[in-house]
Structures are given as C-alpha cells and as structure tokens.
C-alpha positions in Angstrom: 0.0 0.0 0.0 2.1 3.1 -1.2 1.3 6.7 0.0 2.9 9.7 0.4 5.0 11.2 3.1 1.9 13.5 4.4 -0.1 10.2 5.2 2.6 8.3 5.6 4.1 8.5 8.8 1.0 8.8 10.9 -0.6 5.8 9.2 2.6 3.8 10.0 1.9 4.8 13.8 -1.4 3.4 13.9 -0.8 -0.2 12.2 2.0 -1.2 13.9 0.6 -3.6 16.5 3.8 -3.6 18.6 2.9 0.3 19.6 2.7 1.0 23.2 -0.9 0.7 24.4 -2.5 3.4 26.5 -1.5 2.4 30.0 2.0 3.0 29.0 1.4 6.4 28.7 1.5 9.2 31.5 -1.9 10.3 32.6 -2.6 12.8 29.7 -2.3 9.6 27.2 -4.2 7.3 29.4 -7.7 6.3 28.2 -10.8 7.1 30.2 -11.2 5.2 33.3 -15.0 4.6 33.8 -17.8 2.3 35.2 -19.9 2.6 32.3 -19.7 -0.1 29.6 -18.3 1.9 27.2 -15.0 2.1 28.8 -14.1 -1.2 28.7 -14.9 -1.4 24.6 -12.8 0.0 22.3 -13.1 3.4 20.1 -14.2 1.2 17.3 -17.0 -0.8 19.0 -18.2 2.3 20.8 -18.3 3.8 16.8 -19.9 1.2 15.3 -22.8 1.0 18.3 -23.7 4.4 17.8 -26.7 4.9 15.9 -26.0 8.6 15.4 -22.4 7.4 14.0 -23.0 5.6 11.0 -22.3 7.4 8.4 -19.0 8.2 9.8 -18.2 4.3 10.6 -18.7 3.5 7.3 -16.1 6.2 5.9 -13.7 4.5 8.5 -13.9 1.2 7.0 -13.7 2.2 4.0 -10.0 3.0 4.4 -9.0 -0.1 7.3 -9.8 2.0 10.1 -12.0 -0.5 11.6 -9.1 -2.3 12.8 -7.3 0.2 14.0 -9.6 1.5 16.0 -10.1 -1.7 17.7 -6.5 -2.2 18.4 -4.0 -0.9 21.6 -3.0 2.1 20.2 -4.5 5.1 22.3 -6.2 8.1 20.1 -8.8 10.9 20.5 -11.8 10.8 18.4 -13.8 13.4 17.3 -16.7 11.8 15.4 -19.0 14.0 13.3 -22.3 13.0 13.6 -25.0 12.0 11.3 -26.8 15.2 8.9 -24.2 17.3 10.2 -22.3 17.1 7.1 -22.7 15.2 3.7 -21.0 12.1 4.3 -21.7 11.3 0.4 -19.2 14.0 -0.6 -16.2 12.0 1.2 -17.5 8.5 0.2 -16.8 10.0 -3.5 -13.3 10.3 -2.8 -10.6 8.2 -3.4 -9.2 6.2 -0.5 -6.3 7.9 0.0 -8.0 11.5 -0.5 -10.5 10.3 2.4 -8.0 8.7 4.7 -6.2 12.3 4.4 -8.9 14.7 4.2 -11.5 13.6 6.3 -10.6 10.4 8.0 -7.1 11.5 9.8 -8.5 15.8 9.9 -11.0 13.9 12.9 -8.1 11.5 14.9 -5.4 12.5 16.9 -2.8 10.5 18.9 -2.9 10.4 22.4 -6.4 11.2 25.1 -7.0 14.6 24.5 -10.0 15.3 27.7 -12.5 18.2 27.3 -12.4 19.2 31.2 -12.0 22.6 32.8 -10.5 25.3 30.8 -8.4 24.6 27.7 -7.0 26.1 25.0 -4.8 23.5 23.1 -3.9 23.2 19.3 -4.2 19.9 18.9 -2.1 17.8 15.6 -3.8 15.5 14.0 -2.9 12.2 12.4 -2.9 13.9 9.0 -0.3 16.6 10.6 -2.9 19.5 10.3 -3.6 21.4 13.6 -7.1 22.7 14.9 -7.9 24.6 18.0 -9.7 22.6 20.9 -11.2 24.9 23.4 -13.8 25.3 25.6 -14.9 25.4 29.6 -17.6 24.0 30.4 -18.7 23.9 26.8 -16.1 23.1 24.1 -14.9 23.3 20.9 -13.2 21.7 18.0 -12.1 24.0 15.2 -15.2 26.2 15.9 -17.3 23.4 16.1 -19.5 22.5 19.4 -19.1 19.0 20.7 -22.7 16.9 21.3 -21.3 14.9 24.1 -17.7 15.0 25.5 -15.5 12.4 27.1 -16.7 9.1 26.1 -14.5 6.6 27.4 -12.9 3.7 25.7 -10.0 1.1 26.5 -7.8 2.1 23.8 -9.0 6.4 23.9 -11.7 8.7 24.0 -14.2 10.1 21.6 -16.0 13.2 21.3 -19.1 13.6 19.4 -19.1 16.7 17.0 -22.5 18.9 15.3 -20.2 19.3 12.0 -16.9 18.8 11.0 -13.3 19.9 11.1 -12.8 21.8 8.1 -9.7 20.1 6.1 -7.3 23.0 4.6 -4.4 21.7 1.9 -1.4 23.3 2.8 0.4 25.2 -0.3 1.8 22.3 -2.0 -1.1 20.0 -1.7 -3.5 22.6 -3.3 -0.6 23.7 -6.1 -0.4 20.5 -7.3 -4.3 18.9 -6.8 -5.6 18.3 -10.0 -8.9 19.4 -8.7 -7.8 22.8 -7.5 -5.9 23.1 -11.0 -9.3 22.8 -12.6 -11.2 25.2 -10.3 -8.7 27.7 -10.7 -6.8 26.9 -13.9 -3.5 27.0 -12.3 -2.4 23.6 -14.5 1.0 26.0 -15.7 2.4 26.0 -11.8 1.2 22.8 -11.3 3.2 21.1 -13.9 6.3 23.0 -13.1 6.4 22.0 -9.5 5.9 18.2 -10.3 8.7 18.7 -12.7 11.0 18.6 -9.6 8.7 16.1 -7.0 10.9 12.9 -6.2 9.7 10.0 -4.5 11.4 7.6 -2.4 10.7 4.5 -0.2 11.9 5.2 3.8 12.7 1.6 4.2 13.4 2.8 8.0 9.9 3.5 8.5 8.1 0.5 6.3 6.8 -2.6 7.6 8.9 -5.0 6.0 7.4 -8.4 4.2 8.7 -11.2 3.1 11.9 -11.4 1.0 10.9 -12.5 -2.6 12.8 -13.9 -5.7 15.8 -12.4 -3.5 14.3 -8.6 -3.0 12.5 -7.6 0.0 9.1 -6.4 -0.4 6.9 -4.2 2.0 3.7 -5.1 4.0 3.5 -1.2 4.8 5.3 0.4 2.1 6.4 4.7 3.5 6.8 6.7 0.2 8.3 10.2 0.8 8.0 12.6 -1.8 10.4 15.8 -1.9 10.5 18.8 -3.8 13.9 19.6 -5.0 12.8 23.6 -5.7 12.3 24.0 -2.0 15.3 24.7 -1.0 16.2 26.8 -4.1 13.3 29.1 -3.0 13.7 28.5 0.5 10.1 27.6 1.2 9.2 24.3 2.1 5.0 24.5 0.9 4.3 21.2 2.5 5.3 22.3 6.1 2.4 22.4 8.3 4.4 24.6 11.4 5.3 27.7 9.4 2.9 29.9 7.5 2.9 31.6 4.2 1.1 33.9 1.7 1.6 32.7 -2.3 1.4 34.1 -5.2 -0.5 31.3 -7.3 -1.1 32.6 -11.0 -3.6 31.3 -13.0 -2.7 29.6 -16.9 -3.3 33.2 -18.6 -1.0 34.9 -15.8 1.9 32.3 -16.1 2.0 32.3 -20.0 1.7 35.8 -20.6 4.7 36.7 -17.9 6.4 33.8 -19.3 6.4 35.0 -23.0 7.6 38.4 -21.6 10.6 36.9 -19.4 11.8 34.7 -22.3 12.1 37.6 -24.4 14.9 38.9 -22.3 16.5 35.3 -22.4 16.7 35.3 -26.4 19.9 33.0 -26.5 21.1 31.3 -29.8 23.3 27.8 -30.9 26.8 29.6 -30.7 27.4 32.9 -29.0 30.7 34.6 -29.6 32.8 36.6 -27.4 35.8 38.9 -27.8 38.7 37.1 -26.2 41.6 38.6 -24.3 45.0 37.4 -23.4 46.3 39.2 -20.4 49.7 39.8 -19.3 51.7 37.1 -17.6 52.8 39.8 -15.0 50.3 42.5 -14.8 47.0 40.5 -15.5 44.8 43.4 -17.6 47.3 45.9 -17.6 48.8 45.3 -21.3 46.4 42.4 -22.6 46.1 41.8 -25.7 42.8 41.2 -28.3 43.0 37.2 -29.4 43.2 37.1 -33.4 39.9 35.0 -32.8 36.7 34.9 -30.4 36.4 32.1 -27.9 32.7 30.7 -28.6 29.8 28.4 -26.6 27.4 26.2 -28.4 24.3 25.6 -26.1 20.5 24.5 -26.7 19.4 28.1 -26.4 15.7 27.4 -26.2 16.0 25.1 -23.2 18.0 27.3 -21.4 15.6 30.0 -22.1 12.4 27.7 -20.6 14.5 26.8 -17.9 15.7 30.0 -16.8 12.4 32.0 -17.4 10.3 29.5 -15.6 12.9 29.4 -12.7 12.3 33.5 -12.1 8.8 33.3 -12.4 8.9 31.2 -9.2 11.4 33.0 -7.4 9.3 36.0 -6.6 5.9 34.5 -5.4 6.2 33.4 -2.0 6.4 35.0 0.9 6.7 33.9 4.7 4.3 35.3 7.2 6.7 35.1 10.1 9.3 37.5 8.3 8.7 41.0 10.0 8.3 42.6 7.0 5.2 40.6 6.3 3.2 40.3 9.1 1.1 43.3 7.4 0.0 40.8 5.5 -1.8 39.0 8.4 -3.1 42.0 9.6 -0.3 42.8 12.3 2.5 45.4 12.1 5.6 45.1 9.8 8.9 46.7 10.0 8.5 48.9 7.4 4.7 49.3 7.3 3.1 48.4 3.9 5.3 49.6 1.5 7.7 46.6 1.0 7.2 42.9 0.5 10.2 40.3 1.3 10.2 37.2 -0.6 11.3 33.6 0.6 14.3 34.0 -1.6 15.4 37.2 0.0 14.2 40.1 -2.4 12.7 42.8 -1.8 9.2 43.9 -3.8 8.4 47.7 -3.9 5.0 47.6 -5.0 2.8 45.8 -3.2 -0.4 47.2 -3.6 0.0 46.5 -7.6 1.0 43.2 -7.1 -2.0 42.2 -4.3 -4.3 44.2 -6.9 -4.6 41.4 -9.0 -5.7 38.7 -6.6 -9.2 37.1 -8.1 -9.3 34.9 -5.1 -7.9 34.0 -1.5 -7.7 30.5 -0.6 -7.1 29.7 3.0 -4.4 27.1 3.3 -3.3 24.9 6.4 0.1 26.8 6.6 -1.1 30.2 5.3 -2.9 31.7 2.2 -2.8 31.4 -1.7 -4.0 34.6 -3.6 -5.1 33.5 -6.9 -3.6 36.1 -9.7 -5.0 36.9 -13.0 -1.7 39.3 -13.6 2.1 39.5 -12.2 2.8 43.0 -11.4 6.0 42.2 -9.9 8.4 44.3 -11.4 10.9 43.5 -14.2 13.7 45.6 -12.5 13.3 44.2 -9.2 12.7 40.6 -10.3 14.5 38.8 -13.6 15.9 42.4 -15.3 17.6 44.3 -12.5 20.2 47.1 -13.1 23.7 45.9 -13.8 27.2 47.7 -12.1 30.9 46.7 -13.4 33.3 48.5 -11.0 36.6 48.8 -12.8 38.2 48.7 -9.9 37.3 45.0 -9.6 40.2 43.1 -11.6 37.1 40.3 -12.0 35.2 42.9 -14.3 38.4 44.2 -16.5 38.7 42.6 -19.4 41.8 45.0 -20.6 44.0 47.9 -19.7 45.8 49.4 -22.2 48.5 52.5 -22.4 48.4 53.1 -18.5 49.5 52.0 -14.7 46.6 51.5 -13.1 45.8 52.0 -9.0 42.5 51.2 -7.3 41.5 54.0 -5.3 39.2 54.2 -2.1 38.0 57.1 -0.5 36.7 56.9 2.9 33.3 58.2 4.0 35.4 60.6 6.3 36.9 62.6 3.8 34.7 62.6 1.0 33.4 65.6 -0.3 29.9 65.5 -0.2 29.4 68.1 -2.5 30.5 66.3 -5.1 28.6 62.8 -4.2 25.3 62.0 -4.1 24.8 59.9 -1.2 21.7 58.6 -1.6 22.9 56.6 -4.9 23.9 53.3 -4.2 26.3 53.4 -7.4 28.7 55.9 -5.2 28.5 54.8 -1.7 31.9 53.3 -1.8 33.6 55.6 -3.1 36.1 53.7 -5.2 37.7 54.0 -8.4 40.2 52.8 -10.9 43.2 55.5 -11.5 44.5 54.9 -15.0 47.6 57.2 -15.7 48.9 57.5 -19.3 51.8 55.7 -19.3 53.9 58.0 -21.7 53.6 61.4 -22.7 51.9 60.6 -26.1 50.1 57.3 -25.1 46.0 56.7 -24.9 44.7 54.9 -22.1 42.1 52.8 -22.9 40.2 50.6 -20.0 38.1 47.5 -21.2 35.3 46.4 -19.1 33.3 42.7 -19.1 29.4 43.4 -19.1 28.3 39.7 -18.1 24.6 38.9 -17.2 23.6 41.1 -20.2 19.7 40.3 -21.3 18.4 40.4 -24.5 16.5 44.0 -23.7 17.6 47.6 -23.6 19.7 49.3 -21.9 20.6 52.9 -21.1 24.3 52.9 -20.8 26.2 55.1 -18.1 30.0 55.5 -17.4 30.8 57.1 -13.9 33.7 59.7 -13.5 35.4 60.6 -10.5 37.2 63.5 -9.9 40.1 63.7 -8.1 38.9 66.2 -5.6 36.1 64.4 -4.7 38.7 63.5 -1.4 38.5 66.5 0.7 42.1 66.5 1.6 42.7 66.9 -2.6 40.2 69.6 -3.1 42.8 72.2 -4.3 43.7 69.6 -7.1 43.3 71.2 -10.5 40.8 68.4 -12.3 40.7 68.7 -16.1 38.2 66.7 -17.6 38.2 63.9 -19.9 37.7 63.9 -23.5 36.5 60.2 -24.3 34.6 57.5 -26.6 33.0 54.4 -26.1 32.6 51.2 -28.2 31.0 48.7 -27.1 31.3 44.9 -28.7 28.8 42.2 -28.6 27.3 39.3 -30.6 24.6 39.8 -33.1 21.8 37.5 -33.6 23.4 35.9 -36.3 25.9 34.9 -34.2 28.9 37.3 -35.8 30.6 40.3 -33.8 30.1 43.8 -33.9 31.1 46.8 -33.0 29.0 49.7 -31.5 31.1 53.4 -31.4 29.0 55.6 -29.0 29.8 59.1 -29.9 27.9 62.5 -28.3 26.0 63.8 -31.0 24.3 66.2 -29.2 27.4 68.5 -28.4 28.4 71.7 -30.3 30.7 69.7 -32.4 31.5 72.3 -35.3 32.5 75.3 -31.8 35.0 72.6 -30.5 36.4 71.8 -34.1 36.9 75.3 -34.5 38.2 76.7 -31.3 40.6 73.7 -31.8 41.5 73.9 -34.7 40.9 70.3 -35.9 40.2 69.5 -39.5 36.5 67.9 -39.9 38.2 64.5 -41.1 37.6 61.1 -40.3 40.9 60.8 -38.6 39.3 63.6 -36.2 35.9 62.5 -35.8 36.4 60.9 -32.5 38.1 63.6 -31.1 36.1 66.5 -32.1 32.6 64.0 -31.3 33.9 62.4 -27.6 32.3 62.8 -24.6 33.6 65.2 -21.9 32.3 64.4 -18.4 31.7 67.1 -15.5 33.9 67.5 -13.2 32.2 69.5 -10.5 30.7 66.0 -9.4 31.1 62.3 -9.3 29.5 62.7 -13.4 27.0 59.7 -14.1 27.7 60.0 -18.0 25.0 59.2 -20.1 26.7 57.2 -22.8 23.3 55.8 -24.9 20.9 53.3 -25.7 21.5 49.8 -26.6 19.4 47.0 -27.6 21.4 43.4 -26.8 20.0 41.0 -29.7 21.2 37.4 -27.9 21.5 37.2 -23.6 24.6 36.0 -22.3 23.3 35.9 -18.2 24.8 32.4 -17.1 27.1 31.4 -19.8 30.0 31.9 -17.6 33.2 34.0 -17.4 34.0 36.4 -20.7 31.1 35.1 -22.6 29.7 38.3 -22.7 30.1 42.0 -24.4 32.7 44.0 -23.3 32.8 48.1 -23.5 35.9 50.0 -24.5 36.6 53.6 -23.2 39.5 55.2 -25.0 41.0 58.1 -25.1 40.8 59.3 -28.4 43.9 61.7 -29.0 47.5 60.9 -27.6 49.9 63.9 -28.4 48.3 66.3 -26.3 49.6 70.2 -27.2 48.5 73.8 -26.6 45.0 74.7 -25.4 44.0 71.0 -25.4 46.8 70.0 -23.0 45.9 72.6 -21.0 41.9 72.0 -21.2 41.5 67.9 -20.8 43.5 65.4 -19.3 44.2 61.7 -20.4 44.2 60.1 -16.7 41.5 57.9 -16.6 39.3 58.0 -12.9 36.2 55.7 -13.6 34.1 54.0 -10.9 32.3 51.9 -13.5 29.9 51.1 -16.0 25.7 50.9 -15.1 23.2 49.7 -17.4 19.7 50.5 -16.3 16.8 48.5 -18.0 14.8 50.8 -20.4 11.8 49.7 -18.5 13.4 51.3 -15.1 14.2 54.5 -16.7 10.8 54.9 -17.9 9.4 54.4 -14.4 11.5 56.7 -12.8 10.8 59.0 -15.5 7.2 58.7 -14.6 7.2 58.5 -11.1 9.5 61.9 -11.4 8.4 64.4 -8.0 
C-alpha cells in the first residue's frame, strides 16, 4: 500500500501492532477510566454501536480503520455526527483522499479530555492542527461537541455537530488536480511536479517477506520531496510555518512567461571577444586574441528553464518575516510599502501586485492569492540594473596604455558636494586611477558586461574627480575627452562593434576653437564625450538593444565596452583643457523599462 510522506508517517503509527498501548502512557495519554460499559470497549466498537455514527463508521472502514480503531493504540476521536455534514461528498473520494482529508483531519494521537478550561492546538494524524477549546462547553475547530469524554480502552471520543474543516497546505492545493481545474493553475502545477521525487523510507516500512531475492513491504512509506524548496527556500508542504503565495492562473503564467523569455533570447553559438592578459600584470597590457572564444548551447532550453525558474522565485512569501506580518493584519517593520520574498528580495510595489488577486484560498500553513496578472516588477525581479566597478580586476577585461591604482576614498573625507549619497552606485567611493603611461600614449580601460539580457539598456560610465577627497580639493581636475565602443554578438551569431559618440554637443565650436580638420581621422576627437567634473559625473553614454543574452554562460562570454582616449599627443590649449588620466568608478546599465518608471514617477 504506497502513499505519500503526508499520510505516511502517521498511518505507519497506527498499524503497527507492537505500539505501546494506552496504559504506557503518562496520565494525559491514558484512556478514560469509567464504570460505564463503554470504557471497557474499544473506540471502534463504541463507533460502530452508535446509531448517530454511522455514516462516519462507514467512511472508517472504507479505508481499514476499523481495525485500527479496535487495536492498543490510544487516540482521540472526534466523530461527526449523522446530517451534520454530507457524508456522500467523502465517500466520493478516493481512498487515500478520504483517509487524508477527512478520515485522519478527525483522529489525533494520544487522550485529549474536554475538562476545565483549555485552550490547546491539537495535531492531527494527517499533521494539520485545529484549535480545541472550551470550559464547560467546548470546541473543535469552531465546532460544538454533542457529548464530550466518552470513554474507551484504547481512547476517548468526542461527538461533533459538524466537521473539522480540512485546509491543503500550499503544495497540496498547487499540485491537486482538482484545485488546478477550479482555478486553472495547471502552468504552476506542472512546473512544481517537474521537480517532486519520490522515495521509499525503508526505515519506516513494515517489511514483508523477501521475494525472488528482493524484500518487499507489507506497509510500504513513500516520501515525496521537492527539489525547488530549497532553491526558493520555502518548504510549501510544512504544516508549522505559515505563508502567503502568489498562485497565478494559466493566462498569468504564460503571458509573464512570453515576456521573461524575451529577455532570455539566447542562440546555438554565441561569440565573445577574447583577451589574453599579461603574464605579470594581468589586464594591464592584454592583448585582443586574433579570434573569439565561442559556446554552443541548446538556447531554447536554457531560455524555458531560466524563465520558468524567475517566475517562481518572486511568489512566495513567509508570514513570520517582520516585513510581512502586514499581511496577516499585524505590524511590519516597514509598514506596507515593501514585501520580502522567501528568496530574499525585496518587492516595492505591493499594492499593484496584491491588486490582481481574483481569489484567496485559505491554506493549512497560510494563504494562496489566486492572480490573473504578475505586477511584480521586471527591474526588481529577472531584469535588474547591472554595475561593473573597474576597480574590480574580475570585471576588467583589458588595460591598455596606462598604470593603473584602485582607489578608495573613505566616507570621512569625502566631499559631499560632489557625491550624491543617496545613490547606491557611489556609496563606496572607489575608483580605478588609470595614468597614461607615456607622454603621447592613450589609455584605454576595457570592461566585461556579463549577465547582459536580451532588452535595452541605457548605458552610463561614472567619472570621479580627483577632488572628490576633501584633503585633494585644491587639485586642478581637467576633464576627460573620451569614446565608447562597445562589442557584442549579433543574432546571427557574428561580432560587432557599437562606437557611442555624443552627437548632441556643439561639435563644429570645439572643431573650431581647436583647430581640428573635420576629417575622419578627427571624428572621435572632435565628437567624444567630456564628463563634468564638478561631481562624481553619471555620464549618459546611450541606448542599446542586446540582440542574444549572455546571463549564465559563464566567465567572458559576454560584451565588453571600451573607453579610449581618443587623442594621444596632447599640445596647446587641449593640454591645457583635458586630461588623459582615466578615474572611472564603472559602468551601469539600467533597464529601459526602469528608466521609464522613474521618468514617470519623477516628484
């Protein structure tokens, strides 16, 4: 007889007929000691005599319980009585439904006395837990008992007006076929049992006789696991913690699915720009391989896997967490204006997301909120902003033309007029230093951009100036005079390059007051960007659609960005008006879809 882990264990408890009987027990597991006749019969005979019990004796044979019932093993019974509920709707269900549902929701290990004042949560033999309360008269899970306290040998029974109503808990009800018909949540469903595994706890099962060599189970345990819960950190079958979920019906899941895999556009072989640093210096003097390295993957697989993997990641939540408990109606840490999710990330707009709920469903171990729509959002989900320090030798790719030093300024001395502090991209304070390493040399610094999506991005470069450390403030900072070319794989699966220029400069005054010839030779120069200098400068570079995704594919298969220089022999005004030293905190790419809600949420 297989079943799963959630009937499992309890149902083991009850057949074995080694298991301690009730005089073992201290007095709160002792049965009833009485003169009347029903003490000296078991739960099952005292069942089966009752008139008023029927119905509900012949659910409890229907699964074996008539035996149990009769044997040593000491329970609580709470018996529903006949027309207090429709015992047809149970008898319709399968054995192992019933068992589960109704037959285990009403028996509970142990005597459990209705006497005096109590207030006990009392687990039941299908692990769900109801209140039991009551003085004088009582209560199980808000429903009155007829007659309290009748005495058996192997227990005690109390007769109920109604029954205990039976909640799934999260993972039951995700992956019921019947709740994925109600609700047409099928698309969840089948991705969850993608990862179920089953197993037999041969500790735990009866054993039978050996056969044809194997041994075979009277009692057979089957425990069934979910390998995503510990990837998402939320184990939906446990009955002791409590949740809200996020459960999004067929038309939710593929619509947000077709929108994530978008991002994930990935293609057979993706090629990458490959580097050969320095045997001594690392970066500093690598050199541009005469061909790309290259991976070969199953693109549309990866794509699935990934996209169906973020979906997931953002829909549960856990009650307990103090930035929840708003959602049970009790104060959170931060009030309503934050949601934390099992896998650790903070959601900014709750009310959007709870705005689409067609439906709550209580659960055992919380609550589902059916969803027609995911309003999480993109940036704070599967397309978050992206930040290369170049100070980090992990994201620098090359460093060309220039000695490089990685530079920290300490909250203490920095100059706050020149740093916003509120921006996360500046809070360290650190850049890269690159000095020219010859008086007619260009400094170029190469960057890796991994993680890249297939979406748009608005591309930044940050610029520190030196002063930006108090104790350098009388420094004399020029600015720089710089372009950017960015080079990435096109969906053909062939390299390009991108040259980001600043169009929207008075090109034709600075060709003119520098007396530069409008040649190709001087494009660059006469068409770079020149940051600010009067602040840490968050340089708007442009906008860039990435045709193939490289998140995942590993280390340097991705873009890279170059930022050059684009004049060496420096003479004149232009020495005197722009400097070669490089000082770059890093590169930022920002979603298009963030920039468009900030622009619109603009105070």
């Amino acid at each position: 007889m297989k079943k799963n882990k959630y009937i499992g264990m309890m149902m083991l408890a009850a057949t074995m007929l080694t298991a301690t009987s009730c005089s073992d027990f201290d007095d709160y597991n002792k049965a009833v000691v009485d003169t009347v006749p029903a003490a000296n019969q078991t739960l099952w005979q005292n069942i089966q005599q009752n008139d008023q019990l029927s119905d509900f004796a012949n659910l409890l044979k229907t699964v074996g319980y008539d035996s149990i019932l009769n044997a040593t093993q000491c329970y609580t019974v709470w018996a529903p009585l006949n027309n207090t509920y429709d015992a047809s709707t149970f008898q319709s269900l399968g054995k192992s439904a019933l068992l589960r549902q109704f037959v285990n929701n009403h028996i509970a290990n142990y005597s459990h006395l209705a006497s005096g004042n109590i207030n006990e949560r009392i687990l039941m033999l299908n692990e769900k837990s109801y209140d039991f309360t009551g003085s004088g008269k009582f209560t199980f899970d808000g429903v009155s008992l007829n007659t309290a306290n009748v005495p058996s040998n192997n227990g005690v029974m109390h007769t109920l007006n109604g029954v205990a109503t039976f909640y799934p808990n999260l993972y039951e009800f995700v992956t019921d076929t019947v709740q994925n018909k109600a609700y047409s949540i099928d698309s969840l469903s089948r991705f969850f049992r993608r990862y179920e595994q089953s197993y037999l706890d041969t500790e735990n099962s009866v054993p039978g006789p050996i056969v044809n060599g194997y041994q075979t189970y009277v009692d057979s345990v089957i425990i069934t696991e979910n390998t995503l819960w510990s990837s998402l950190n939320f184990k939906m079958n446990n009955e002791d913690s409590t949740y809200t979920m996020l459960v999004p019906t067929n038309k939710a899941w593929i619509s947000t699915y077709n929108k994530i895999k978008n991002s994930f556009n990935y293609i057979g072989t993706t090629l990458a720009q490959a580097f050969i640093p320095d045997a001594r210096k690392g970066a500093e003097g690598a050199t541009i391989a005469s061909s790309p390295i290259s991976i070969t993957m199953d693109g549309s697989m990866l794509a699935d896997s990934l996209a169906t993997r973020y979906m997931t990641r953002y829909l549960s939540f856990s009650n307990n967490n103090g930035y929840n408990r708003w959602l049970i109606g009790e104060p959170s840490y931060l009030g309503t204006d934050t949601l934390y999710t099992t896998t650790r990330n903070k959601l900014s707009n709750p009310s959007d997301i709870l705005a689409q709920t067609i439906a709550d469903v209580k659960m055992s171990n919380g609550m589902a909120r059916i969803v027609d729509s995911l309003a999480v959002s993109s940036w704070e989900t599967y397309n978050p902003g992206l930040y290369y320090s170049a100070s980090s030798s992990y994201n620098q790719a090359r460093i060309l033309n220039g000695s490089t030093t990685s530079v920290q300024v300490t909250s203490t001395n920095v100059d706050a007029t020149k740093v916003d502090l509120t921006d996360s991209y500046e809070t360290n304070y650190r850049y890269l230093w690159i000095e020219p390493s010859g008086n007619y040399s260009k400094p170029e610094l190469d960057l890796y951009l991994e993680d890249v999506l297939s979406t748009t991005y608005e591309i930044y470069c940050i610029f520190v100036p030196e002063n930006v450390d108090k104790t350098k403030s009388t420094a004399v900072t020029k600015p720089n005079r710089v372009i950017f070319t960015l080079n990435y794989c096109d969906k053909n699966g062939t390299l390009k390059d991108q040259v980001f220029l600043d169009e929207n400069q008075d090109a034709e005054a600075f060709r003119t007051k520098y007396k530069l010839t409008n040649t190709a030779t001087n494009k660059n120069t006469i068409y770079a960007f020149t940051n600010d200098t009067s602040k840490v400068d968050t340089l708007y570079v442009g906008e860039f659609t990435f045709p193939v995704c490289y998140r995942g594919l590993g280390d340097g298969y991705c873009p890279n960005i170059k930022i050059t220089s684009p004049f060496s022999a420096v003479t004149g005004t232009v020495r005197n008006d722009f400097s070669r030293d490089l000082r770059i905190a890093g590169i930022l790419l920002k979603p298009k879809e963030l920039v468009e809600f900030e622009e619109k949420n603009k105070k």
